[in-house]
C-alpha positions in Angstrom: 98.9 41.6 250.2 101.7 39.3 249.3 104.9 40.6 247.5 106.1 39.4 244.3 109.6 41.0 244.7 111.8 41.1 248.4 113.2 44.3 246.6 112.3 46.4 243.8 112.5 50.2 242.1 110.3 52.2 240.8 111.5 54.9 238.4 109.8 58.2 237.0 111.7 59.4 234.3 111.8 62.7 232.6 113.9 64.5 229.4 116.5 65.5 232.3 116.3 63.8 235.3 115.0 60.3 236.7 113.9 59.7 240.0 114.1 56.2 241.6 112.4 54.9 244.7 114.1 51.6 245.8 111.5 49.6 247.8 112.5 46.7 250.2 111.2 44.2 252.8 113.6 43.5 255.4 113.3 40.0 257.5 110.8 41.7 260.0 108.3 42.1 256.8 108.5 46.1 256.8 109.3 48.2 254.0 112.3 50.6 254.0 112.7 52.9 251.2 115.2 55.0 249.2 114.5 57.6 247.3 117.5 59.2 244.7 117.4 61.7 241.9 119.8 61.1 238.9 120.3 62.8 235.4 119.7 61.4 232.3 123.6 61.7 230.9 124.7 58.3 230.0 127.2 58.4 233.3 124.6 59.2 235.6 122.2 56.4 234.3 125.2 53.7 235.0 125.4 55.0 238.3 121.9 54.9 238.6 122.6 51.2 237.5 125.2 50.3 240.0 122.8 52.0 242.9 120.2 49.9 241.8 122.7 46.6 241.9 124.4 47.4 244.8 120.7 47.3 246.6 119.9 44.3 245.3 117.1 44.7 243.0 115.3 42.3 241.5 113.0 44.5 239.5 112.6 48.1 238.2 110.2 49.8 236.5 108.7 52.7 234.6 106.4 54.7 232.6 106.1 54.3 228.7 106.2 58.2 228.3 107.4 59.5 225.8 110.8 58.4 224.4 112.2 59.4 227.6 112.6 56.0 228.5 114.4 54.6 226.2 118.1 55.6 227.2 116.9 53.9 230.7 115.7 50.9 229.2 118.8 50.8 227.2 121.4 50.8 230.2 119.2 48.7 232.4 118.4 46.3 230.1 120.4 42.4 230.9 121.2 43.4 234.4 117.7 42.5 236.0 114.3 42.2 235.2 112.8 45.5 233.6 109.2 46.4 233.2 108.0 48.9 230.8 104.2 50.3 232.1 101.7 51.8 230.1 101.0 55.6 232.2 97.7 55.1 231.8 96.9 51.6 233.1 99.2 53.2 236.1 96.9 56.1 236.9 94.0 54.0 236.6 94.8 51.2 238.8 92.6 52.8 242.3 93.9 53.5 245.9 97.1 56.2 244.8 97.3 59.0 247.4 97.9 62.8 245.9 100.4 63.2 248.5 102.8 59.9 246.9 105.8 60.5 244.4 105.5 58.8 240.9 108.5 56.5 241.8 107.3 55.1 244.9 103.7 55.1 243.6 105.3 52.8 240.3 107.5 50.8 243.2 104.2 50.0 245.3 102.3 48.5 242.5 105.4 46.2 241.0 106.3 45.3 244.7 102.4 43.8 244.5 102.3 42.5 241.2 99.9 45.5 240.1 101.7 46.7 237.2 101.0 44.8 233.4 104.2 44.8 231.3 103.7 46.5 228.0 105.7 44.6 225.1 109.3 45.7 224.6 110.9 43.9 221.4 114.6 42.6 221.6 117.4 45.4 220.7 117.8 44.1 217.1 113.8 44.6 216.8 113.8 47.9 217.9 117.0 48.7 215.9 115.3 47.6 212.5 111.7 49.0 213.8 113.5 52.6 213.5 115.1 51.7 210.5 111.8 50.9 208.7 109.7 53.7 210.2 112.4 56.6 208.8 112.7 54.9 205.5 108.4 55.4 205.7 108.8 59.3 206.5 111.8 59.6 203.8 109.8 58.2 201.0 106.7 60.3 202.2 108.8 63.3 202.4 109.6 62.3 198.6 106.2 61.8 197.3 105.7 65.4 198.4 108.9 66.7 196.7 107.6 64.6 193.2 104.0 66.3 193.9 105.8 69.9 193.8 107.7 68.9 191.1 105.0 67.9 189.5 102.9 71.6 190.2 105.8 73.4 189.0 106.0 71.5 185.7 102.6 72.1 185.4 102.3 75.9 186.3 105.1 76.2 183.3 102.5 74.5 181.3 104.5 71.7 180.6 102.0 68.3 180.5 104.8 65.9 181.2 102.7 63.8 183.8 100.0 63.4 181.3 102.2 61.4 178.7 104.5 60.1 181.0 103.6 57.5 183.5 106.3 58.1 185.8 107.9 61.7 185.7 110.2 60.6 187.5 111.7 57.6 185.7 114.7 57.5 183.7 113.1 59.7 181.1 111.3 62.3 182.9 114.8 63.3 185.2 116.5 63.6 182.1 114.4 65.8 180.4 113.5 67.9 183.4 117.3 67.8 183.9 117.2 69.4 180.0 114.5 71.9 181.5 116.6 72.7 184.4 119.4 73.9 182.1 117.4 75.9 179.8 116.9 73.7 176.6 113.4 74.3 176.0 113.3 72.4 172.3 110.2 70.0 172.3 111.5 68.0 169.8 114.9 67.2 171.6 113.2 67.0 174.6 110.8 64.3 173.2 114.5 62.3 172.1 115.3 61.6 175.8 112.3 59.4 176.1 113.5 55.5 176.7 111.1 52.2 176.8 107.3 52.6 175.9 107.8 56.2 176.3 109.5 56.7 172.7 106.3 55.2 171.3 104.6 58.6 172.4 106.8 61.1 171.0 104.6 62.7 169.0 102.2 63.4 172.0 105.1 63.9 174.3 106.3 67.0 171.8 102.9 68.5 172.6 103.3 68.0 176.2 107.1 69.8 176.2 105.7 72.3 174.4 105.0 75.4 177.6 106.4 78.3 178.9 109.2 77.6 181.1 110.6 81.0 183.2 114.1 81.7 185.0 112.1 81.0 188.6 110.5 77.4 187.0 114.1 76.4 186.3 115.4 77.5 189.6 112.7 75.6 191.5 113.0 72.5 189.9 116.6 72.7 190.1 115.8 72.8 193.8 113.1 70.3 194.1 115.3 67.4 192.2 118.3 68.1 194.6 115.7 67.6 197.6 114.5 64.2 196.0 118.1 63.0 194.6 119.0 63.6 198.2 115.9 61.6 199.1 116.8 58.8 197.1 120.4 58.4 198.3 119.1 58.2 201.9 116.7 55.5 201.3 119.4 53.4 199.1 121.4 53.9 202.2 118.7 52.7 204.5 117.1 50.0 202.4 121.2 48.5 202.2 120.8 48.9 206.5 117.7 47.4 206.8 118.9 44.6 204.4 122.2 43.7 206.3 120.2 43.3 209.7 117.2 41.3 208.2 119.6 38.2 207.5 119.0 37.1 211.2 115.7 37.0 210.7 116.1 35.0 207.2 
């Protein structure tokens, strides 16, 4: 079978250590190997880099497993060409022997051509990937805190979310802010309301009307400091992901 590289790696890389296999044909047409075990520390995986240059390698590559890979891909990346494999398309491909390491197994099959690069985005793709997928699990950790909100306005019998569309718009933190501090008064309560919201007052007085306890206050108190906290991170990340869109603009 013909080679597509004179000299490649193969890496298997785990949380704390990564184990290359550098594979090479010398003019004769045989294969001489290397095998070296480095840690995963950011000086180790540069002088896994310089190994891997001062052998003169064309090509390394590795297992998607995990996030594992990433600090690899990350101090590799620019200096040759390198492959990220899906683990399974590696076990299935036939012909592995029990008895061969991952890393020469993974150098074998990219020596041959065998291996089929998964998709890797640029840095600044990645970068603003993990922006956007935080700022999806900080909203959804906020919905949750506005649902528990929510239950504890209602187990104080207080029907807030039934007049107001939005508890937690301008009007609704201000009068839960009112609850929080112990002002119980319906009718100043209903006052707070701004926009379309003053236009139910009369309603919103029956709403206000309940029977808010010492532990009601103290959980709200609680619950709006988790999603005021909330709401500052994802000002913060919505002003991050803005600044690194304007490439893409």
């Amino acid at each position: 079978m013909e080679t597509m590289y004179r000299c490649c790696a193969g890496l298997d890389v785990h949380k704390e250590t990564v184990t290359a296999c550098v594979r090479q044909v010398d003019p004769a047409g045989r294969i001489e190997k290397q095998i070296r075990t480095f840690g995963t520390m950011t000086g180790e995986l540069l002088a896994l880099l310089d190994w891997l240059t001062i052998n003169h390698v064309e090509a390394a590559a590795m297992e998607s497993t995990g996030v594992f890979w990433k600090p690899v891909w990350n101090i590799l990346e620019g200096s040759f060409e390198v492959i990220l494999a899906n683990a399974r398309h590696i076990k299935n491909v036939p012909g592995r022997k029990t008895d061969v390491k991952d890393c020469e197994w993974i150098a074998q099959l990219l020596q041959y051509g065998l291996l089929r690069p998964s998709f890797v985005p640029e840095r600044p793709q990645r970068e603003l990937r993990d922006l956007t997928r935080q700022r999806s699990q900080l909203t959804a950790e906020q919905t949750r805190v506005a649902n528990r909100i929510h239950k504890t306005l209602e187990d104080a019998n207080i029907k807030l979310g039934s007049v107001a569309t939005d508890i937690l718009g301008v009007s609704g933190r201000a009068i839960i802010h009112e609850l929080i501090e112990g002002h119980t008064n319906p009718t100043l309560l209903a006052e707070l309301a701004r926009g379309r919201l003053r236009e139910k007052k009369q309603p919103l007085q029956g709403a206000l009307q309940g029977h808010l306890t010492e532990h009601h206050q103290f959980m709200l108190r609680q619950l709006m400091e988790h999603w005021n906290y909330l709401a500052v991170q994802l000002e913060r990340f919505d002003r991050r992901i803005e600044s690194l869109m304007v490439p893409f603009q």
